[in-house]
N, C-alpha and C positions, 0 to 999 in steps of 0.2 A: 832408187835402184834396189831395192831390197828384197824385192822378188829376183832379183838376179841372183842365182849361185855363188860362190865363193870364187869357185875357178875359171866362171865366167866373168867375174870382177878381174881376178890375176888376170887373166889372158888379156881383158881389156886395159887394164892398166900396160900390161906390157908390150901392148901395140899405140897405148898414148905415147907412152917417153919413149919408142924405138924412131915417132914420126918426131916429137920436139927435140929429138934431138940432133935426128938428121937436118932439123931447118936450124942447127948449130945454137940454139938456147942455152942460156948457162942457167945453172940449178937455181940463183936467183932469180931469172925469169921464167924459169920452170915451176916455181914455187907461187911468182906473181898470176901468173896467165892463166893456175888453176885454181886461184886464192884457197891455197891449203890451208890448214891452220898454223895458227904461230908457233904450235909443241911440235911442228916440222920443219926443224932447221934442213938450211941446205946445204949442210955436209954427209944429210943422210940422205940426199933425194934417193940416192941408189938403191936403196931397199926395194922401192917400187921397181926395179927393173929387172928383181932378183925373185923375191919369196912373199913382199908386203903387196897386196890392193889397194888403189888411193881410198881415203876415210869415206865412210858411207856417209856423207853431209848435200843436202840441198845444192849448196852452190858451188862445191866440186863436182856432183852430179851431172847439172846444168852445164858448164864448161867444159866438160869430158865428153856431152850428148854434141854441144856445137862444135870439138873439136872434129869429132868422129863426121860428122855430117860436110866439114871441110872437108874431111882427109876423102869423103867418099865424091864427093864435088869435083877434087882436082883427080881424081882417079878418071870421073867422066872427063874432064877436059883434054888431059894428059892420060891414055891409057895405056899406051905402049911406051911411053916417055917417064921413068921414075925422077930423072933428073930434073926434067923442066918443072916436075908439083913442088920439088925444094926451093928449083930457082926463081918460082912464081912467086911464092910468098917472101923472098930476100931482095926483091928488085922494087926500085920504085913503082908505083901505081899511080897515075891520075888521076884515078877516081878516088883517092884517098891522099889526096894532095901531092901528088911524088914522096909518100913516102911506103915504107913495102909495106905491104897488109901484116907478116908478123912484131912490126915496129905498135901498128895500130892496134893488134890485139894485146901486146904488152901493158903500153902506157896506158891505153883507154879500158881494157878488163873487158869486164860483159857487153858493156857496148860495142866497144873495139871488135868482139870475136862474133857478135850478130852483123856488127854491120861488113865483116869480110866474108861472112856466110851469107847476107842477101846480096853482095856482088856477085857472087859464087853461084849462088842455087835461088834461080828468079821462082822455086815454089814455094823456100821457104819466105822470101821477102813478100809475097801473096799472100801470103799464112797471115803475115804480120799487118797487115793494110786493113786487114777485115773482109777485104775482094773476095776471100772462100767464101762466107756467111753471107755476104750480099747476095755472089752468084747461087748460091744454095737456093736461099728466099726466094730470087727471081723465076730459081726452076721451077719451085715447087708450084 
């Protein structure tokens, strides 16, 4: 993300923590589900809600792109409903064994947060199959 501006970082950062925290995350799973680094204890998550950007690193980048593409996922599902995209990811799911998708994105990390974004968003689970690049090849 480094072509992204600073205040487009801030801004972004402070539309991650305003969604994690409406789905009730405590600063240690706030800290887990964006694998910050370890020089981020979570007594300071609040910076980021205030005046700090999360750190410019690959796999907080990563997990902030798949958050974001949640958060726009349950906006299509739920568009007039802000309440039911909280209560969506705190309720059990059987596609994810009865347990709630932000349980899954916690304990399982990057995999957890892909695979509540390909129940979520069937283009990006397509993405991932290789189905784009076949269908590409077969048009062409």
């Amino acid at each position: 993300m480094t072509e992204v501006s600073t205040d487009e970082r801030l801004a972004m950062t402070r539309n991650v923590m305003s969604m994690l925290e409406a789905w009730g995350l405590s600063a240690r799973d706030i800290l887990t589900i964006l694998s910050l680094p370890e020089s981020v204890k979570a007594r300071s998550i609040s910076r980021f809600r205030e005046d700090e950007p999360f750190p410019d690193e690959p796999a907080v980048n990563r997990r902030v792109a798949y958050l974001l593409r949640i958060e726009h996922a349950l906006h299509t599902y739920f568009p007039r409903n802000p309440e039911m995209r909280n209560l969506w990811v705190k309720r059990g799911n059987k596609q994810f064994g009865r347990k709630a998708p932000i349980a899954v994105m916690v304990e399982e990390g990057e995999s957890g947060l892909i695979s509540v974004l390909s129940h979520l968003d069937c283009t990006f689970a397509w993405d991932l199959t290789g189905s784009k690049s076949e269908y590409g090849e077969r048009t062409s």
